[in-house]
C-alpha positions as CSV (number, residue, x, y, z in Angstrom):
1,X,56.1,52.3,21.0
2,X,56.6,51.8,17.1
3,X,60.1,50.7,16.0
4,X,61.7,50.7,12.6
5,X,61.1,47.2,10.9
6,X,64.8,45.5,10.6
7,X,65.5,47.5,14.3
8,X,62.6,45.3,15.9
9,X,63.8,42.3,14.7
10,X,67.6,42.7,15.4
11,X,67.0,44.0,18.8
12,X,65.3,40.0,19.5
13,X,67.6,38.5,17.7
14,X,68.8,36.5,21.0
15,X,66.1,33.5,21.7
16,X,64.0,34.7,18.4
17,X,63.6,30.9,17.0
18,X,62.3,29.3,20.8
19,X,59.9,32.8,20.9
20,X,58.6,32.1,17.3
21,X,57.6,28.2,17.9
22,X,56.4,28.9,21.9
23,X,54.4,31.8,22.0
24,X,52.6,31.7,18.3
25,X,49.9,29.1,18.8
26,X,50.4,26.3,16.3
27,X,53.8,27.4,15.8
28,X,55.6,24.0,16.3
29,X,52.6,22.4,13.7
30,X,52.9,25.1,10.9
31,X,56.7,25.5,10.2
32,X,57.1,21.9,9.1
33,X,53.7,21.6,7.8
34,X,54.6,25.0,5.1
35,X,57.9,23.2,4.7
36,X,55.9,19.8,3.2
37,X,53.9,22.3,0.9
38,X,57.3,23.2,-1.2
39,X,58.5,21.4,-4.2
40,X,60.7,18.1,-3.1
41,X,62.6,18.1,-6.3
42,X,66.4,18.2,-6.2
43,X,68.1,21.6,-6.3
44,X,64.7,23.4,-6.7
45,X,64.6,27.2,-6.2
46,X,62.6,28.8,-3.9
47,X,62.3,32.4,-3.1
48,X,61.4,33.5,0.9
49,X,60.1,36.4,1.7
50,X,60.9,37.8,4.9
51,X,63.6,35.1,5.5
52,X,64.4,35.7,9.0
53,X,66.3,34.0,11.1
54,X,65.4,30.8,8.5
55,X,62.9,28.7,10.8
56,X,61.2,27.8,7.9
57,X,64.1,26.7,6.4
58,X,65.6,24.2,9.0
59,X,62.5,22.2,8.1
60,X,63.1,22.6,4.1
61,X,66.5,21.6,4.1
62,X,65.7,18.5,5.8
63,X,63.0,17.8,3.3
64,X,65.1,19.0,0.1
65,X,68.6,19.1,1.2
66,X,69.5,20.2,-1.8
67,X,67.1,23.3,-2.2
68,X,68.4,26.4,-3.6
69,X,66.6,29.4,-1.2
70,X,66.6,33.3,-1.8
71,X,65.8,34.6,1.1
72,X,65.3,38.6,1.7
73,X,65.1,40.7,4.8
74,X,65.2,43.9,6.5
75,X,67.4,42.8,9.5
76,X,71.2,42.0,8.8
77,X,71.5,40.1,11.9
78,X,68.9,37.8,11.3
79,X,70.4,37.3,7.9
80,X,74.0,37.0,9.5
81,X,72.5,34.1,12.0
82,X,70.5,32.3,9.0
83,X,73.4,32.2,7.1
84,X,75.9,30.9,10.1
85,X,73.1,28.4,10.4
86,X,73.5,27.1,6.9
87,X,76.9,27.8,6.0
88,X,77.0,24.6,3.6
89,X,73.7,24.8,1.8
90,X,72.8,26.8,-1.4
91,X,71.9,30.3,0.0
92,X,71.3,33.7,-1.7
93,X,70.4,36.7,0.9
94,X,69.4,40.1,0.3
95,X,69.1,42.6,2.8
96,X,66.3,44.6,2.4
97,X,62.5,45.4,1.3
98,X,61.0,42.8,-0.4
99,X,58.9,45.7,-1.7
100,X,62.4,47.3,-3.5
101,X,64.0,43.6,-5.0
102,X,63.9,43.1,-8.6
103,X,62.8,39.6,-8.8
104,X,63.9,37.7,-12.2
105,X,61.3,36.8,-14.0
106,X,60.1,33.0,-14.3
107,X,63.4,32.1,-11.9
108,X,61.6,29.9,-8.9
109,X,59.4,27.0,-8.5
110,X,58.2,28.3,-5.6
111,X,58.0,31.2,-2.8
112,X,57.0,31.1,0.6
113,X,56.7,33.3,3.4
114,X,56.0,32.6,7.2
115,X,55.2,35.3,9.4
116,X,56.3,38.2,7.6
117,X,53.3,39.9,5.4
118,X,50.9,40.9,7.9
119,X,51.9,44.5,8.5
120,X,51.1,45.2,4.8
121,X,47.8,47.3,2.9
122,X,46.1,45.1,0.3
123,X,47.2,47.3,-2.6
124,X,51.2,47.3,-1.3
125,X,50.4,43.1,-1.4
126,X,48.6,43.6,-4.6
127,X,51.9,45.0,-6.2
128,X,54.5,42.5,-4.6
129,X,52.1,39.6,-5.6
130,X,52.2,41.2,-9.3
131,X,56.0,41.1,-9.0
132,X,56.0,37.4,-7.4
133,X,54.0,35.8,-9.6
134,X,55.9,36.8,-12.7
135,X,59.4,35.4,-10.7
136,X,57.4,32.1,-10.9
137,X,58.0,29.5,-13.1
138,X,55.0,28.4,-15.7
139,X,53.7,26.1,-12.9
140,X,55.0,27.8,-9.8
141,X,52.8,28.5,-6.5
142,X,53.1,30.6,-3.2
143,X,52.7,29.3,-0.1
144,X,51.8,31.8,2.5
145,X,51.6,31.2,6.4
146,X,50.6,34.1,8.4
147,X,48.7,35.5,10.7
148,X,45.1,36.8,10.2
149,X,42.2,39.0,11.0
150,X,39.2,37.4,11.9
151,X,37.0,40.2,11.1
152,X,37.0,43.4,9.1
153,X,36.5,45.3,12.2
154,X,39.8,43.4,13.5
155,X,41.3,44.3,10.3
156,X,40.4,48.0,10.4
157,X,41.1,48.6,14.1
158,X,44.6,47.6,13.9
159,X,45.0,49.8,10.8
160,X,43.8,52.7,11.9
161,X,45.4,52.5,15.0
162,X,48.3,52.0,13.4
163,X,48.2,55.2,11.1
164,X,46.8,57.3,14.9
165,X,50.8,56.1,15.6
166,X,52.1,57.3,12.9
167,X,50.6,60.9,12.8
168,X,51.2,61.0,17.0
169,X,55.1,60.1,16.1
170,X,55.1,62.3,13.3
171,X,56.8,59.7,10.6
172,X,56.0,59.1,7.0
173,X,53.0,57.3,6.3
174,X,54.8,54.3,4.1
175,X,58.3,54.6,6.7
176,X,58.2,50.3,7.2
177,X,57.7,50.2,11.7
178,X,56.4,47.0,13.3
179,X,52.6,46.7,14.4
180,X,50.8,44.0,13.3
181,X,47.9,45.0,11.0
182,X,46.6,41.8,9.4
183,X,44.0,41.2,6.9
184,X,41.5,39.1,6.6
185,X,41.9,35.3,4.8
186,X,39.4,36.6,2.5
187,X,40.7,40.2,1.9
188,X,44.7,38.5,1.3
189,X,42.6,36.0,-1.4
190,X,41.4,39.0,-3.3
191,X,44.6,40.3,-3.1
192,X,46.5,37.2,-4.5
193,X,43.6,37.1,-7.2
194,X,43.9,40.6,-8.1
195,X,47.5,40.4,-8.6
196,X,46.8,37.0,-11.5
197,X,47.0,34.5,-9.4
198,X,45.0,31.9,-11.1
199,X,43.7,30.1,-7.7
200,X,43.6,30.4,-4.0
201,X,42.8,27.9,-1.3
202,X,43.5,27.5,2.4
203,X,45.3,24.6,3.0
204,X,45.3,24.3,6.9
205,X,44.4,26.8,9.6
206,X,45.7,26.6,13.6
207,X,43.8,29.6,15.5
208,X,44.5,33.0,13.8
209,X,47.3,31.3,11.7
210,X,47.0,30.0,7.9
211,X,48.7,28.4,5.5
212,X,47.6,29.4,2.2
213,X,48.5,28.3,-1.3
214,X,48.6,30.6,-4.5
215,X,49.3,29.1,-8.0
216,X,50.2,30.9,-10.7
């Protein structure tokens, strides 16, 4: 059964952090391991797409205390829970699309994003990778870990079913529900390219995880 995006994630709110780093293989590796990819700088600003519950973030602030995070998400519990989580720390939190948020131009030294763009088409990540790259500073980078095809029939299959879901439940083709319809490592590096990213390189892989890294 589809759900609405921010309605899935609520509705697991309870126990979501032990799920996230038991039942996603290489889980407990790849949260710190994107946290040691992000600037270690004093009070640098980082911009997280699809925030969460901020799992990512428990490792960051313990690597840059001092960070200064924008985090955006669909679910306002998940948001509530981050922010009770890090009540003292340096924390801006938008509830909603990171599809709709302006982003300021040339405002972070970094974004990340764990486990949050793999429901997406290449040309809605073509857009929002337009967007983030301009947000970036002259010498900012992305680091994305996700989850990932590991074929274009994989790819396709989940797509399609995903769109045979859609037209059975009758919803709008771009309404935002949860199925996860990855791409491919090499169709989310065309992606980042076509968007001006200037490189693109995997920087560890554990099973159908990745941790890629984008610079501008």
């Amino acid at each position: 059964m589809l759900e609405k995006m921010g309605e899935f994630f609520d509705s697991r709110l309870d126990g979501y952090d032990m799920h996230q780093l038991t039942a996603i293989e290489g889980a407990r590796e790849f949260y710190p391991f994107t946290a040691s990819c992000l600037p270690a700088e004093p009070g640098a600003s980082l911009l997280d797409l699809g925030c969460g519950t901020g799992l990512e973030l428990e490792y960051c602030f313990s690597l840059n205390p001092t960070a200064r995070i924008t985090g955006i998400d669909l679910a306002p519990g998940m948001l509530m829970a981050l922010q009770a989580k890090f009540k003292e720390k340096d924390l801006t939190l938008i509830c909603g699309s990171y599809f709709d948020t302006a982003f300021e131009n040339e405002a972070y030294d970094a974004a990340l994003s764990v486990e949050s763009l793999h429901h997406y088409t290449v040309g809605e990540k073509i857009k929002l990778y337009a967007r983030l790259r301009n947000a970036l500073k002259p010498n900012g980078f992305f680091i994305l870990t996700d989850y990932f095809a590991l074929s274009d029939a994989e790819e396709a299959g989940r797509r399609q079913e995903l769109n045979r879901m859609k037209k059975e439940l009758a919803v709008r083709e771009d309404a935002l529900y949860h199925y996860d319809t990855p791409l491919t490592v090499a169709h989310e590096t065309e992606a980042l390219l076509a968007a001006g990213f200037s490189s693109v390189r995997v920087l560890r892989q554990w099973s159908s995880t990745c941790t890629l890294k984008a610079e501008k």
